[in-house]
N, C-alpha and C positions, 0 to 999 in steps of 0.2 A: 263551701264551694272549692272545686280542685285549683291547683293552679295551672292546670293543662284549660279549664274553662274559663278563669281570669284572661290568661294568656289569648284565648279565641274571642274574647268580646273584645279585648282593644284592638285585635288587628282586624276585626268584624265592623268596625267605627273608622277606622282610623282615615278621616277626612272631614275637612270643615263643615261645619253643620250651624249657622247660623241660625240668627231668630230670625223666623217668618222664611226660610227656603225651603226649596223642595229637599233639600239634604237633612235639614232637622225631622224632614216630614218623614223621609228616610227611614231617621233613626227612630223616630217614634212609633214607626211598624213593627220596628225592630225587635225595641224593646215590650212594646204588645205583645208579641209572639213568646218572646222570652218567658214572659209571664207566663203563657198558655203552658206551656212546654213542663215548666214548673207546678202546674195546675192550679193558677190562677186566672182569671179573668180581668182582663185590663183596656181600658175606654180610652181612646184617645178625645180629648176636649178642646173644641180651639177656642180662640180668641183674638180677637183683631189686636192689630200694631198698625202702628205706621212704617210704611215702605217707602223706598225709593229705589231709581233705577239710571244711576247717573253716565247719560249722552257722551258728556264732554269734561274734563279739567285739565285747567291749566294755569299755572302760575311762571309767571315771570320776572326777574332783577334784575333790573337795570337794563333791563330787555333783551335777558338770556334767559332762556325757556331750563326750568327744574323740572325734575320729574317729581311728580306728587300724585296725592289721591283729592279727589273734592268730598267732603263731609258728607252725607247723606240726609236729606231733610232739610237743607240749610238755606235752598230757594236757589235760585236761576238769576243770569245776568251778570255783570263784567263793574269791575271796581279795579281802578289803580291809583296808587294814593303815597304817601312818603310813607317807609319802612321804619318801625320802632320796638324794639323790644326790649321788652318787659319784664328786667332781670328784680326788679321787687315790686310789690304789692302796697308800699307807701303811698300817703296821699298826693305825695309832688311827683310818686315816680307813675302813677295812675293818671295823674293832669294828663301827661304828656301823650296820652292816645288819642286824643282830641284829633278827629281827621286823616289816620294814619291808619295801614293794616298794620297788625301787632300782631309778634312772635311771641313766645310763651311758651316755659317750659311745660312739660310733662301733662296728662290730659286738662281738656279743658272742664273743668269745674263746674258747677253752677253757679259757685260765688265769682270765683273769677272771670267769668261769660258776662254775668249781671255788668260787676266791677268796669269792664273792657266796655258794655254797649252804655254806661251810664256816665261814662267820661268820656263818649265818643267818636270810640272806632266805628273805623267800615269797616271792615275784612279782619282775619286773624287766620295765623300759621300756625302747626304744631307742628312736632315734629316726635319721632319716636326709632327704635332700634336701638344701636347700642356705636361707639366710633370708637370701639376696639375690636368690633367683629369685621371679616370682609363683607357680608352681604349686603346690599341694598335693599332689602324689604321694607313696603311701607303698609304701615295696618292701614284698613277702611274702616275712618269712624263715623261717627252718626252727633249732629246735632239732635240731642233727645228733646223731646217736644215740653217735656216737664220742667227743662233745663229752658229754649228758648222763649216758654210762655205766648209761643205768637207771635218773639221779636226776633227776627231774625241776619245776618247779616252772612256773606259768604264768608267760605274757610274751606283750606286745602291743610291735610298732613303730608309731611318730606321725612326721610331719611335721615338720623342724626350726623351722619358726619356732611349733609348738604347744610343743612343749618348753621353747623360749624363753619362751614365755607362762606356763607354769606356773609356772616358776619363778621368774620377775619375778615373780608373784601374790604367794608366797610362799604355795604351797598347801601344805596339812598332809595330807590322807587323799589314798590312792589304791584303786577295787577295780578290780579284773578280772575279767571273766567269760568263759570261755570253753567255749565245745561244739564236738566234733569226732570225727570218725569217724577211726582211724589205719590200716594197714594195709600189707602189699607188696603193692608193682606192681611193673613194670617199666621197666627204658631199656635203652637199645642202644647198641653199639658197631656200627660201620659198619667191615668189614675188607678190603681186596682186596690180591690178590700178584702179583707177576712173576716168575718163576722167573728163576734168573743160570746162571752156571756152576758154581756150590757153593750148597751149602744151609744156607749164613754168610747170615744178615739185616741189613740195613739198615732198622730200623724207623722212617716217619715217621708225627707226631701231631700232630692238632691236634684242639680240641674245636669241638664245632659248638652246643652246646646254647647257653641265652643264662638270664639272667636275670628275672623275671616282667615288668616294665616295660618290660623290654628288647626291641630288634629283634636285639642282637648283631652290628650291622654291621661293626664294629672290634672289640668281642669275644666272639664268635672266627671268624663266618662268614668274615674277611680269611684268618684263618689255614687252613681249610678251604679255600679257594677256592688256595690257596698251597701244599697238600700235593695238590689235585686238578691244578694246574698240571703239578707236580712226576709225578705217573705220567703225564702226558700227553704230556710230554719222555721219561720213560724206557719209553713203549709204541713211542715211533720211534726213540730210539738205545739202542747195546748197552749191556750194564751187566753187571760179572761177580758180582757177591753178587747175592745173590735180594732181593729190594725188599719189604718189607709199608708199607700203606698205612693206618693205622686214624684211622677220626674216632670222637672219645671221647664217650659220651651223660655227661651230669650233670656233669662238670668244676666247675659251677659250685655241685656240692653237695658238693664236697671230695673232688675227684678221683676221683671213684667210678668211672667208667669207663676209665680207665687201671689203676687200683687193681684192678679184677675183672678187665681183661685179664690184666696180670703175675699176678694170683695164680693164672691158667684154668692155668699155662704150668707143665711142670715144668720141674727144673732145669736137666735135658740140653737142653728148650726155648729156658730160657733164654741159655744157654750159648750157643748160636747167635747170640743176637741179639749182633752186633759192636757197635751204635752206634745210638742212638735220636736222631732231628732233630726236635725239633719247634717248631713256627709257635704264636705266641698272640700276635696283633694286630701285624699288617704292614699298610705300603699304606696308612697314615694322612695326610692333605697337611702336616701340621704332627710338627715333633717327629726327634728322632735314633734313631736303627739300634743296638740292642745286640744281643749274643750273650755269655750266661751259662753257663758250662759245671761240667757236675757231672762231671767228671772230671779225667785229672791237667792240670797246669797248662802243660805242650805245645800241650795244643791249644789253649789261649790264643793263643798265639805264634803257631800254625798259621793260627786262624782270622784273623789280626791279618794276616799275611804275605797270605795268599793276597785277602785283602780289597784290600789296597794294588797287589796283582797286578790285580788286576781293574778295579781305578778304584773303589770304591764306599769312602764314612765307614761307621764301627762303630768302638762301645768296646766291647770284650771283658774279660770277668772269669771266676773260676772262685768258685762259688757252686752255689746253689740256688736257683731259679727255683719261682715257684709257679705252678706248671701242670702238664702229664702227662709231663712229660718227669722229675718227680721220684717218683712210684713205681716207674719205669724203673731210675733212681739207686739206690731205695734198697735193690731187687734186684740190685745189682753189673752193670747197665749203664752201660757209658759215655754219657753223655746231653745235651742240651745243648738249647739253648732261642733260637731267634732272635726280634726282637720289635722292634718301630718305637714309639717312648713319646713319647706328645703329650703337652707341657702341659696341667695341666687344665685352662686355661682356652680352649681351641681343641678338646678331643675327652675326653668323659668316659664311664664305662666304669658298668653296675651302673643305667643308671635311661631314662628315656625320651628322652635326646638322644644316646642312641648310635644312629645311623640312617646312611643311605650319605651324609649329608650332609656329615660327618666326613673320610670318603673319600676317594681319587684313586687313580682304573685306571690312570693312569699311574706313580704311585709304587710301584702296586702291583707293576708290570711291574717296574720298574728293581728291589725288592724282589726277586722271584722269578727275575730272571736271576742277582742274585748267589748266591742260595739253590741254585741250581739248578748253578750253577758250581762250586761248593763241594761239592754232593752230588754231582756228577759224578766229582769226584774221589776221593770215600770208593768210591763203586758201583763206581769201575774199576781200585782202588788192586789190587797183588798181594799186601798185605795190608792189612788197615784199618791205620794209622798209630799208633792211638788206643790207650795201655797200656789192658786190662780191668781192673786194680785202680781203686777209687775212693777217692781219698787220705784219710787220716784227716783232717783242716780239713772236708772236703765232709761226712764221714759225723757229724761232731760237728754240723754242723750242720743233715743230716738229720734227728738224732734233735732237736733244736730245732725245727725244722718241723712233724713230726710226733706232738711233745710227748710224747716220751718221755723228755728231759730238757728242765727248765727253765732256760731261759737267765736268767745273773746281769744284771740290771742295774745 
């Protein structure tokens, strides 16, 4: 791929494309077409989320109105209650939510959601940005439903340097108001195939959706633009496994379009799939080359060899990656996750300076021929290489990710 066409898909994109809007729906024409163009054939497949569509928020201290956003999914109706925040996670410093909306750093968790309704908050604050930057931007997040279980209490996010302020005031009250309409919609998954000479899969992912502030130039349209590379090398040379192509909608609401592909699939389906590759944030100017692998600890080694074969740096680990290559994992595919990590302070992810200015079509290139060399060699192996069992370390830690069990700290 030229970098004159790198350079036309991010500024082709370049606007937020959440899960479930007509802006992902957007991109996933988009990226159809791109397919076509390439002379593939590519489906877009929805699948319901949950939506919202929020009226009203408002949060207030001490009876001076902040500007904030209200959670999305988080329910309707008005809570003002004494102010507490929740600078650790201790059992005596947990007591103290009992009856209070609770501030809390950085996103809200599922444990620490659970933690916060199981000690007896009403309400909770997040806050998010940065109180070295001038801007005021606040993200729109989403009370996720797998996260709430059912239980829900209201929540608004603020601004960091307003959080800051609060709490230097030494404010005592906090209410929240919020009104909102809930509901399913829709997102999509984007899928196209190349048939091989058996009907063993090679599945590659990356997710296209972005964040609400977001353009998603670095994450994930890089990665998208990197799995589109990738059939557009395997439309002109042979490959003996059959190829699937899929860009994930929602990723950014907790995997949810990987998570409803594997689950569309039955077993014998999955059974097929030999190896899932996926891209989430290549191509960045700043920052090193990792590849995380959810499978057994070979292809560490493998992907470490064949890297040094090639000419290209990468640290290799066997783990779990958080992106779509882990509900792939945690249906007994081998899985693995390539990814180029900038510094924060050169390229940040989640708010309005991830844009193609972060970027470079030519790292991208150099990215994409190693990617491509690599998959080369899974596509044309006389067997995938790769054991199908997923080692016990990877799946304990699955169930950690996925919060089925909680990890000791």
């Amino acid at each position: 791929m030229t970098g004159k066409k790198i350079r036309q898909l991010l500024r082709d994109t370049a606007y937020s494309r959440t899960g479930g809007s007509a802006e992902e729906l957007k991109c996933a024409e988009y990226i159809k077409e791109q397919c076509r163009e390439l002379g593939a054939e590519a489906e877009i497949v929805p699948f319901k989320v949950d939506m919202a569509e929020v009226k009203k928020a408002e949060l207030y201290i001490d009876g001076e109105k902040v500007a904030c956003r209200g959670y999305l999914c988080c329910g309707s109706g008005e809570v003002e209650a004494e102010l507490y925040y929740l600078r650790n996670t201790d059992g005596y410093s947990l007591a103290e939510c009992r009856g209070k909306i609770v501030m809390i750093d950085g996103y809200l968790g599922y444990w620490v959601y659970h933690d916060i309704l199981d000690n007896g908050a009403v309400g909770f604050i997040t806050y998010d940005g940065d109180a070295n930057y001038s801007d005021y931007d606040i993200d729109r997040r989403e009370l996720r439903s797998y996260v709430s279980q059912g239980n829900k209490i209201l929540g608004v996010n603020i601004n960091a340097k307003s959080a800051i302020k609060i709490i230097n005031s030494r404010a005592k009250t906090a209410k929240i108001v919020i009104e909102q309409d809930e509901f399913e919609g829709e997102s999509r998954n984007v899928v196209a195939e190349l048939k091989g000479e058996t009907d063993e899969v090679i599945a590659f992912t990356a997710h296209y959706d972005s964040t609400f502030l977001s353009q998603g130039a670095y994450d994930n349209m890089s990665g998208s633009i990197g799995i589109l590379a990738a059939l557009e090398y395997f439309v002109k040379n042979p490959h003996r496994y059959t190829l699937r192509f899929i860009w994930c909608g929602s990723e950014e609401r907790g995997l949810l379009g990987s998570k409803a592909y594997t689950a569309s699939l039955s077993d014998e389906e999955l059974k097929k799939i030999v190896l899932n590759i996926n891209l989430d944030m290549i191509g960045c100017i700043m920052g090193k080359f990792i590849a995380c692998c959810s499978c057994e600890d070979k292809m560490v080694h493998y992907i470490d060899y064949a890297a040094k074969e090639f000419g290209f740096g990468i640290a290799v680990e066997q783990g779990v990656y958080s992106s779509d290559s882990t509900p792939f994992a945690d249906k007994g595919v081998p899985s693995l996750s390539f990814a180029r990590l900038a510094p924060h302070n050169t390229a940040t992810i989640h708010n309005s300076y991830d844009t193609a200015k972060v970027m470079s079509a030519e790292q991208m290139q150099r990215d994409i021929a190693f990617i491509n060399f690599f998959a080369e060699r899974m596509a044309n192996s006389k067997r995938c290489p790769v054991g199908r069992e997923i080692p016990e370390n990877v799946r304990k830690k699955l169930d950690y990710y996925l919060f089925r069990e909680r990890e000791k700290k």
